[in-house]
Backbone and ligand atoms as CSV (ligand in chain L), in Angstrom:
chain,resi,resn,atom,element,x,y,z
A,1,UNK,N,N,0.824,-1.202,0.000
A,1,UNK,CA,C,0.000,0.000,0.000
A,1,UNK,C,C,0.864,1.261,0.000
A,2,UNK,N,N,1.400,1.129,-0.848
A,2,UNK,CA,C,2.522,2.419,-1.184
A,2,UNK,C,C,2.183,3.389,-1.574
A,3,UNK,N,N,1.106,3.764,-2.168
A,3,UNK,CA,C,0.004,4.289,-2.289
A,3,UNK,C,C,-0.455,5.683,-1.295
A,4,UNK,N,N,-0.523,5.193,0.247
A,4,UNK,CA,C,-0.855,6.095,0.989
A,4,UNK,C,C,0.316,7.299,1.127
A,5,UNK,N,N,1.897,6.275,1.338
A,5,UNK,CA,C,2.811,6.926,1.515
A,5,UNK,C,C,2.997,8.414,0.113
A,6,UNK,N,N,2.911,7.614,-1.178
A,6,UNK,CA,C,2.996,8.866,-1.953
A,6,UNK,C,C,1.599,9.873,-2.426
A,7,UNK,N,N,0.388,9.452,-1.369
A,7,UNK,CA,C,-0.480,10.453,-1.559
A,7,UNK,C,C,-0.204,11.322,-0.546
A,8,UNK,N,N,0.529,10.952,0.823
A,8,UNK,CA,C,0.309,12.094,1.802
A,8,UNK,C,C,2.052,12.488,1.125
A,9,UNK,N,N,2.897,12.506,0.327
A,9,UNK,CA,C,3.922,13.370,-0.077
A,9,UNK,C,C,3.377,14.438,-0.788
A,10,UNK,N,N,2.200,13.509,-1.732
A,10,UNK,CA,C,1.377,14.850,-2.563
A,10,UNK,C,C,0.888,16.014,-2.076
A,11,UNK,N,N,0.009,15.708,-1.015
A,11,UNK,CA,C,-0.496,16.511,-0.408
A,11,UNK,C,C,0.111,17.500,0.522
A,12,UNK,N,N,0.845,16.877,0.527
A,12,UNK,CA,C,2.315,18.143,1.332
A,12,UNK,C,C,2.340,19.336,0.408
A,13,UNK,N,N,3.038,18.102,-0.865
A,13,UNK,CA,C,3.988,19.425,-1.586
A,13,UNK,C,C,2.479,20.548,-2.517
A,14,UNK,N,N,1.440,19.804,-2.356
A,14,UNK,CA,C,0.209,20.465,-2.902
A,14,UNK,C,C,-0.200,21.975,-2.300
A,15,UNK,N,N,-0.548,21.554,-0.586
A,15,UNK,CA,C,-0.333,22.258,0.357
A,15,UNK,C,C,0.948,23.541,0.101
A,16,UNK,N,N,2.518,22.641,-0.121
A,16,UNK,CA,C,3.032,23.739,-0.517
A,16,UNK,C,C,3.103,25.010,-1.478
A,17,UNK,N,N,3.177,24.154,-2.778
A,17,UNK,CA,C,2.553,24.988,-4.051
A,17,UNK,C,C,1.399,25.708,-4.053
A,18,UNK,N,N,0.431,25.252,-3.695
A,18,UNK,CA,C,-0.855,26.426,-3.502
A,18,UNK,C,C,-0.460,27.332,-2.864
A,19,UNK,N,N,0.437,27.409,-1.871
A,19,UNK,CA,C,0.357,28.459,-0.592
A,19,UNK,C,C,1.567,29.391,-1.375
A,20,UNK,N,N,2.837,28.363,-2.442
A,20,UNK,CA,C,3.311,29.719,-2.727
A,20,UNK,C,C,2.459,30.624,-4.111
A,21,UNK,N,N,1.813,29.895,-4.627
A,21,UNK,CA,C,0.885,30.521,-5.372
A,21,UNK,C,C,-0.237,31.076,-5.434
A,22,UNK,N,N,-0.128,31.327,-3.900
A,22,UNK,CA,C,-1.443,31.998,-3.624
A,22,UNK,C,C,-2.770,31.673,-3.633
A,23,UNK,N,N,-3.178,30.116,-3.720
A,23,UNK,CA,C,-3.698,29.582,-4.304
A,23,UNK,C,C,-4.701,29.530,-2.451
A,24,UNK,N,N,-6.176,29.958,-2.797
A,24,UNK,CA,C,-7.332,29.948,-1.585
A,24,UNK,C,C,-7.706,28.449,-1.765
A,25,UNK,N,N,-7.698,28.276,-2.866
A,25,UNK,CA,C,-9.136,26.587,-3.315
A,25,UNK,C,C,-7.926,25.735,-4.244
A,26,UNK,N,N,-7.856,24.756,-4.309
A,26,UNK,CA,C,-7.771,24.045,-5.299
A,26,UNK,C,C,-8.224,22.961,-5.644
A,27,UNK,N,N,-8.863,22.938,-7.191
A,27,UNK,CA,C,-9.565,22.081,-7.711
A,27,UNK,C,C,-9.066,20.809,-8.366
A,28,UNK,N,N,-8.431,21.008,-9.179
A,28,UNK,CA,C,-7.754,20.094,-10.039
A,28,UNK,C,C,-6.342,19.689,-9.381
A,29,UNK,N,N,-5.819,18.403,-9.393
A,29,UNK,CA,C,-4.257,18.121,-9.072
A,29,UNK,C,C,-3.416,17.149,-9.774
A,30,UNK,N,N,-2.885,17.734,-10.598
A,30,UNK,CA,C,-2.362,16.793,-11.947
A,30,UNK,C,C,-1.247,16.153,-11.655
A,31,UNK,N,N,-0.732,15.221,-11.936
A,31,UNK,CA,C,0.551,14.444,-11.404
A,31,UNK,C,C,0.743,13.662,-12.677
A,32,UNK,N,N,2.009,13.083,-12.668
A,32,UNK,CA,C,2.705,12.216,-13.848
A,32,UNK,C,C,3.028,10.961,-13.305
A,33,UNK,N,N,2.733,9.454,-13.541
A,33,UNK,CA,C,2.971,8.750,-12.705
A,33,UNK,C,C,3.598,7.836,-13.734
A,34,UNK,N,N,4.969,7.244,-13.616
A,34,UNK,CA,C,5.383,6.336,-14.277
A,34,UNK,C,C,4.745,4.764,-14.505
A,35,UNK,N,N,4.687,3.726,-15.453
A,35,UNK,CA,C,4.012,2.538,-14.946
A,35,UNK,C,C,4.859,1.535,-13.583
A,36,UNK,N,N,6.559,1.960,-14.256
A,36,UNK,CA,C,7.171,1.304,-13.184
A,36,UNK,C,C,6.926,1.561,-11.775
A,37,UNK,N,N,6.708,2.710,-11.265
A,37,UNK,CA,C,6.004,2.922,-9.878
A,37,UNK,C,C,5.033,2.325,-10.010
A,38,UNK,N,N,4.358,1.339,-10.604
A,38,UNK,CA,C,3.158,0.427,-10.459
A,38,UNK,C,C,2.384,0.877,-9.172
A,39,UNK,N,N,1.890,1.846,-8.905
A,39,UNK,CA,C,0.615,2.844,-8.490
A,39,UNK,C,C,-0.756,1.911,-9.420
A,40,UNK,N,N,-1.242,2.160,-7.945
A,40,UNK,CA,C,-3.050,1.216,-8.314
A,40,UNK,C,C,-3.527,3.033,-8.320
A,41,UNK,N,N,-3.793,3.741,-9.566
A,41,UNK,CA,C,-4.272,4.770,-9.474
A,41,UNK,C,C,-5.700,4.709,-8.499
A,42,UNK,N,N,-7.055,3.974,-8.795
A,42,UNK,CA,C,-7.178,4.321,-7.942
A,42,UNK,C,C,-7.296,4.215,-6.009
A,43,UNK,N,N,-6.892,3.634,-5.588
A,43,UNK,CA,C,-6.523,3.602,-4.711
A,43,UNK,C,C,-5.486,5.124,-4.075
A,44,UNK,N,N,-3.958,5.182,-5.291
A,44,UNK,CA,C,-3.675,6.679,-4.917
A,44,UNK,C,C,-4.572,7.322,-4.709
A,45,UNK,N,N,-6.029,7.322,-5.895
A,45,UNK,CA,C,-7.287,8.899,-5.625
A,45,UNK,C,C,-7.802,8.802,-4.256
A,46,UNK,N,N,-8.131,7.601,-3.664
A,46,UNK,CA,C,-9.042,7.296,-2.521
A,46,UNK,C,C,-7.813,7.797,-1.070
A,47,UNK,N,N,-6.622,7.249,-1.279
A,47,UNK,CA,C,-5.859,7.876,-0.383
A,47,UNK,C,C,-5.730,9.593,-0.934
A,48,UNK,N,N,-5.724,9.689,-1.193
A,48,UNK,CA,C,-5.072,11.285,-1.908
A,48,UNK,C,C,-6.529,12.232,-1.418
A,49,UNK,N,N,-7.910,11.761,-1.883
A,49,UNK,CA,C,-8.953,12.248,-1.226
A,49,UNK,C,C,-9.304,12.435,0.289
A,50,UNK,N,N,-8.728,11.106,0.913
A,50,UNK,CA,C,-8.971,11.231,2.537
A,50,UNK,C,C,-7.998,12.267,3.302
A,51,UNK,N,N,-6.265,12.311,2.812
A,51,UNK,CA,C,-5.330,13.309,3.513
A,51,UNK,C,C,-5.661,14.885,2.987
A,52,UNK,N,N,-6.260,14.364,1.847
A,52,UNK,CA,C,-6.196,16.482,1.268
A,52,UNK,C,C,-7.224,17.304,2.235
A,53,UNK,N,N,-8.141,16.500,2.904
A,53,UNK,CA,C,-9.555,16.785,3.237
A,53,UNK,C,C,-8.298,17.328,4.998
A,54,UNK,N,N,-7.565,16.410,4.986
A,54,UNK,CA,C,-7.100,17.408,6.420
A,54,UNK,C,C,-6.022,18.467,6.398
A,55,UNK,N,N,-5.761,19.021,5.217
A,55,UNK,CA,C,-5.688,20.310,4.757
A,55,UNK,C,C,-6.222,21.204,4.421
A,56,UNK,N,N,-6.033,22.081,4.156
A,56,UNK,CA,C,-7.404,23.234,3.363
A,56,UNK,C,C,-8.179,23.198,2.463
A,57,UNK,N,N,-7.653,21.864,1.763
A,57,UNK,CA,C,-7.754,21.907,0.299
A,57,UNK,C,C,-8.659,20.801,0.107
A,58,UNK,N,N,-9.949,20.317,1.165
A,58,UNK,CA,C,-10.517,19.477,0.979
A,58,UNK,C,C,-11.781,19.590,-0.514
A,59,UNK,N,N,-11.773,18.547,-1.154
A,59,UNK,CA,C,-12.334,18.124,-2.675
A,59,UNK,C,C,-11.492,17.955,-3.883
A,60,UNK,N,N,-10.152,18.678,-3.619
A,60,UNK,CA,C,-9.265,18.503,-5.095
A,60,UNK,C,C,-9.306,17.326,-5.609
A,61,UNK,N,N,-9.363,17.632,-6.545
A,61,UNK,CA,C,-9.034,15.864,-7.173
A,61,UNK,C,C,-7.998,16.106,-7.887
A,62,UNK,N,N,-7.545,14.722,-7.924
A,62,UNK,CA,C,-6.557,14.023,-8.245
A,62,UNK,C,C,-6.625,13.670,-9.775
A,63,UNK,N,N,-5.915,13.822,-10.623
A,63,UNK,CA,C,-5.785,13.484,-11.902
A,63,UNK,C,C,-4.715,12.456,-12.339
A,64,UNK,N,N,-4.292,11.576,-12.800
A,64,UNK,CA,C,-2.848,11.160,-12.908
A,64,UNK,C,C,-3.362,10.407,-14.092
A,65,UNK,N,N,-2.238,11.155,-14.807
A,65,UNK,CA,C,-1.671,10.493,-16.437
A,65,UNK,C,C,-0.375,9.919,-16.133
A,66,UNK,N,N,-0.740,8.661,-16.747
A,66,UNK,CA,C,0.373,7.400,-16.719
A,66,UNK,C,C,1.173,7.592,-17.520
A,67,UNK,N,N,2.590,7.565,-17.687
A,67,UNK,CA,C,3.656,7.725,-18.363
A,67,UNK,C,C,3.948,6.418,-19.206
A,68,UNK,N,N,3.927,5.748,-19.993
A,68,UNK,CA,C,4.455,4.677,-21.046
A,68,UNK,C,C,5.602,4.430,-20.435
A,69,UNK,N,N,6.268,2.869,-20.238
A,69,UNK,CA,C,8.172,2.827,-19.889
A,69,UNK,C,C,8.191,3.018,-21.384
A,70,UNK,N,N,9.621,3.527,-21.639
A,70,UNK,CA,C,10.551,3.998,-22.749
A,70,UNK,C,C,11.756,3.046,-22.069
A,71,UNK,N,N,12.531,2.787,-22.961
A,71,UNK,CA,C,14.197,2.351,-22.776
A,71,UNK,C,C,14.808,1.953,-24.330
A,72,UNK,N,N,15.838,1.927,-23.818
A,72,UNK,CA,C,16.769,2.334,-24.802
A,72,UNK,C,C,18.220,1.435,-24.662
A,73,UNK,N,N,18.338,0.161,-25.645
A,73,UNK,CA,C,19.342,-0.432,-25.389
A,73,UNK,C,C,20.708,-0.043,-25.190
A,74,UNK,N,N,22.029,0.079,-24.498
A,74,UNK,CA,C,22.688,0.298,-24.699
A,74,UNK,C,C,23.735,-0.584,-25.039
A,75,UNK,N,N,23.399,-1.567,-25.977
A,75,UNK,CA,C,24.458,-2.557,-26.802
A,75,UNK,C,C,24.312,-2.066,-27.831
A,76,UNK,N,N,23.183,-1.939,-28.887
A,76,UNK,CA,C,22.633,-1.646,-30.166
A,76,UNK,C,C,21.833,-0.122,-30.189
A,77,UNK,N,N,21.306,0.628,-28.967
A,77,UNK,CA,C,21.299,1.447,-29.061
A,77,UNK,C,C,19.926,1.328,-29.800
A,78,UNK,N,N,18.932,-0.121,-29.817
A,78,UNK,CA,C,17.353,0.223,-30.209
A,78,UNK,C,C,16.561,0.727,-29.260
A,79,UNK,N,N,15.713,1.312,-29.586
A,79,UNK,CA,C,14.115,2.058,-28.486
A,79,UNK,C,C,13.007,1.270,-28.446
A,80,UNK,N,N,12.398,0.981,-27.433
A,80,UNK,CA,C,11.445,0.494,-27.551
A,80,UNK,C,C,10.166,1.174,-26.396
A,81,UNK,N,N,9.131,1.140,-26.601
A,81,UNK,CA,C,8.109,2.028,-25.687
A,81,UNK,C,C,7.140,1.337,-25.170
A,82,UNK,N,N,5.855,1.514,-24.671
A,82,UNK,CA,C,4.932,0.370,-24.278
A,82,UNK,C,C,4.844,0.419,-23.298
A,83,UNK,N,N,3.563,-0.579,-22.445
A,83,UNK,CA,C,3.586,-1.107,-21.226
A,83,UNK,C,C,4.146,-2.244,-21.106
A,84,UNK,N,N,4.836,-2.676,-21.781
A,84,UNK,CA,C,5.424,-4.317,-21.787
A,84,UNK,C,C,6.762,-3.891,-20.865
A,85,UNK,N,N,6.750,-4.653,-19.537
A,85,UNK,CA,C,8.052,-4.461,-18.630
A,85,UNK,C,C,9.320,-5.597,-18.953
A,86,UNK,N,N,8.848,-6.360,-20.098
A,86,UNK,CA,C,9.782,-7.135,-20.250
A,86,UNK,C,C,10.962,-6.247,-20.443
A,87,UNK,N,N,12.530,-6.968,-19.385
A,87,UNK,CA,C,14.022,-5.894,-19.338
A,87,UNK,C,C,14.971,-6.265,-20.515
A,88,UNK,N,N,14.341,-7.290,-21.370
A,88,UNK,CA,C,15.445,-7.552,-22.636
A,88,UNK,C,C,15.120,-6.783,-23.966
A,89,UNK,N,N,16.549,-6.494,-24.793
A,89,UNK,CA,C,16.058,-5.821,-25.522
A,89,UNK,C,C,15.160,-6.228,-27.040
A,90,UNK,N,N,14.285,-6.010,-27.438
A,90,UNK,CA,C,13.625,-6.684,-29.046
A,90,UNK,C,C,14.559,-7.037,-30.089
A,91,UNK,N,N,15.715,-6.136,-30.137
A,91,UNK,CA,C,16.244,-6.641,-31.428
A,91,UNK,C,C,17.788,-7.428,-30.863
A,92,UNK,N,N,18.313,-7.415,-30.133
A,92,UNK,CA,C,19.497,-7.692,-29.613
A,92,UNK,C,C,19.325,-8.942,-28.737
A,93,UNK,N,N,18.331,-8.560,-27.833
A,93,UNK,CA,C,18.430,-9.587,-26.294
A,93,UNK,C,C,19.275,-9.054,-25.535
A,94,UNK,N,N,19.863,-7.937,-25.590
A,94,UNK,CA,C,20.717,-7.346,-24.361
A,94,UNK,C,C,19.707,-7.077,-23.048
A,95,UNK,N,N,20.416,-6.721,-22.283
A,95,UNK,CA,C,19.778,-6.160,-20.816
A,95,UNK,C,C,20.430,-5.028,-19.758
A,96,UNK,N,N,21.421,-4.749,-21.014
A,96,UNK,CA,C,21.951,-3.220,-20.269
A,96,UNK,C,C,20.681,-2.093,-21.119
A,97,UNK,N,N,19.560,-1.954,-20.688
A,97,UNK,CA,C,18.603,-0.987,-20.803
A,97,UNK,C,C,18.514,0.176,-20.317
A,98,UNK,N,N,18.589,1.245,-20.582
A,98,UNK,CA,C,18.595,2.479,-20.049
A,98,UNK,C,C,17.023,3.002,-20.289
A,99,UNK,N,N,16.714,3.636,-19.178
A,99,UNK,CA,C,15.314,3.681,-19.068
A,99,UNK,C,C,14.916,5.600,-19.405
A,100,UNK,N,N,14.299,5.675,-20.038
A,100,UNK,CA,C,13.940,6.650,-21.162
A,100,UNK,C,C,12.908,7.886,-20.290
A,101,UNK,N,N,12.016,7.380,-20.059
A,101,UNK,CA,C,10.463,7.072,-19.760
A,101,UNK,C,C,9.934,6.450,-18.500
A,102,UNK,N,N,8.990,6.097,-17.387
A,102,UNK,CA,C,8.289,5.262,-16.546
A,102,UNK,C,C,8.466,5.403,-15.375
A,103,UNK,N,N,9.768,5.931,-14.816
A,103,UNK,CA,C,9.691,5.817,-13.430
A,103,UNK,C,C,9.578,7.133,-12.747
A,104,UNK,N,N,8.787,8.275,-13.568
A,104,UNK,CA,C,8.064,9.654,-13.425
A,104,UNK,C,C,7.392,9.304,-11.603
A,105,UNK,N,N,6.845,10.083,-11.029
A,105,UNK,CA,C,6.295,10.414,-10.213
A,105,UNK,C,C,6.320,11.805,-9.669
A,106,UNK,N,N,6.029,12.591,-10.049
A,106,UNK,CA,C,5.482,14.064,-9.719
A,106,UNK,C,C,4.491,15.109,-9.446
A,107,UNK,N,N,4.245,16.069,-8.959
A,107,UNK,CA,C,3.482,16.872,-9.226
A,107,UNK,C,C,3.428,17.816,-10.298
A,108,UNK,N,N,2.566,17.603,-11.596
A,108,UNK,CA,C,2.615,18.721,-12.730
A,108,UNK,C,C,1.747,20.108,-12.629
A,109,UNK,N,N,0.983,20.278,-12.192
A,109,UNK,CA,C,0.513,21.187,-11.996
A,109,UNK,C,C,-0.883,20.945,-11.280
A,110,UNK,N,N,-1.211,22.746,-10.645
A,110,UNK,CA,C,-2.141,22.709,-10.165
A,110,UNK,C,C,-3.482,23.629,-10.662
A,111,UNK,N,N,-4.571,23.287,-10.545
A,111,UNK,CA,C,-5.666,24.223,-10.840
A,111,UNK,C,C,-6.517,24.376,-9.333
A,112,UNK,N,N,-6.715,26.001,-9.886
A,112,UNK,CA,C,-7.517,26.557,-8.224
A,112,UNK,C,C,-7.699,27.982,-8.776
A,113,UNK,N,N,-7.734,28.741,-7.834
A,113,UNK,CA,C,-8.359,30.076,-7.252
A,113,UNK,C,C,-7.677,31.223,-6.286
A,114,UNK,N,N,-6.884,32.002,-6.810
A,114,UNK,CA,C,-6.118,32.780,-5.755
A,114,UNK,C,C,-6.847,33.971,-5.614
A,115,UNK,N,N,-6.182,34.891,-4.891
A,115,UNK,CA,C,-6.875,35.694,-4.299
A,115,UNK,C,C,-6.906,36.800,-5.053
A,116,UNK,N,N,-5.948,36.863,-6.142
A,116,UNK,CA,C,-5.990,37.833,-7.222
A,116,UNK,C,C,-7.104,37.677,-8.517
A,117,UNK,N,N,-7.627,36.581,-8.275
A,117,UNK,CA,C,-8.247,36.062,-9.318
A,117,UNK,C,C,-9.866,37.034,-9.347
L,1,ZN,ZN,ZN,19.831,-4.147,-28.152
């Protein structure tokens, strides 16, 4: 349930960003989530809904667009993209893979209401 741990990080740094942006309400909370962090999205929303509510910022929701893994052989130097986690490469069979893409986890932006608005 790893899950809880990176919804109450969210909600920190959410908490933070609104407050330096002046931000009274926020509605929307967009994040980038790699597949390799294999995040049960929703479950993140259901945790992410219960901690925001003991901040100011109770109702935001949670948005998260999944990132594709990318990698990139480094024997032959082919690309390959997808949700397929297989670590060998398609055209070679190597497994020195350099990873492109997937293991994202961030906050991208926020939507709300400041006081200038
Ligand atoms: Zn290769």
């Amino acid at each position: 349930m790893h899950e809880w741990t990176i919804a109450d990080n969210l909600v920190r740094l959410v908490g933070e960003a609104a407050r330096k942006e002046g931000l009274t309400e926020v509605s929307e909370v967009y994040v980038k989530v790699g597949v390799l962090r294999q995040v049960i999205p929703e479950t993140l929303k259901t945790a992410f809904s219960h901690l925001i509510g003991e901040i100011e910022f109770a109702g935001a929701e949670l948005k998260i667009e999944k990132i594709p893994l990318a990698v990139k052989c480094r024997d032959c130097g082919s690309k390959k993209a997808g949700d397929d986690l297989a670590f060998t490469c398609g055209r070679c069979g190597g497994i020195d893979l350099e990873i492109l893409a997937g293991d994202e986890l961030y906050l991208d932006y926020l939507e709300g209401k400041g006081n200038g608005e």
